[in-house]
N, C-alpha and C positions, 0 to 999 in steps of 0.2 A: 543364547538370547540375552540382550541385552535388559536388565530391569529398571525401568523407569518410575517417576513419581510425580503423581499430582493433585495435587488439593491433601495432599497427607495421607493419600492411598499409593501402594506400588501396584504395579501392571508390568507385565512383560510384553514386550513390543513383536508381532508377531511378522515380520518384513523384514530381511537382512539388510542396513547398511548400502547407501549407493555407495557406487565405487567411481566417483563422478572428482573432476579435482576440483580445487577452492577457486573459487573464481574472487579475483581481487576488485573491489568496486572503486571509483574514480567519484570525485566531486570536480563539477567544472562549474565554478561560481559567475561565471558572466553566462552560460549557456541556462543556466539554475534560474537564475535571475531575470534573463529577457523572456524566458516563457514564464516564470508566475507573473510577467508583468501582462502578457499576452491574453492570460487567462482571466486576469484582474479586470480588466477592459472589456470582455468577452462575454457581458451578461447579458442574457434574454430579455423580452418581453413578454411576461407574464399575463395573465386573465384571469379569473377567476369570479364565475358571477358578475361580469361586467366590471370588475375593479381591476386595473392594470397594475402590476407590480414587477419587480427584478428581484432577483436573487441574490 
């Protein structure tokens, strides 16, 4: 069993280990970019008590 630590107490972790391999992550800055842009544009119409607002 592996012993862990947090907040300044230890615990032992009671789940073996996946046995899963590393998966390597990718940044792909123009696909990154034209969806925050997508999302940016993509605000609702709000209500609340007859006041209209966006988010």
């Amino acid at each position: 069993m592996t012993t862990l630590l947090y907040r300044g107490h230890e615990y032992l972790q009671h789940k073996d280990p996946a046995d899963k391999q590393p998966v390597e992550l990718t940044y792909r800055r123009k696909v990154y970019t034209s969806r925050r842009d997508q999302a940016s544009t993509k605000h609702p119409l709000l209500t609340y008590r007859g006041k209209s607002y966006t988010k």
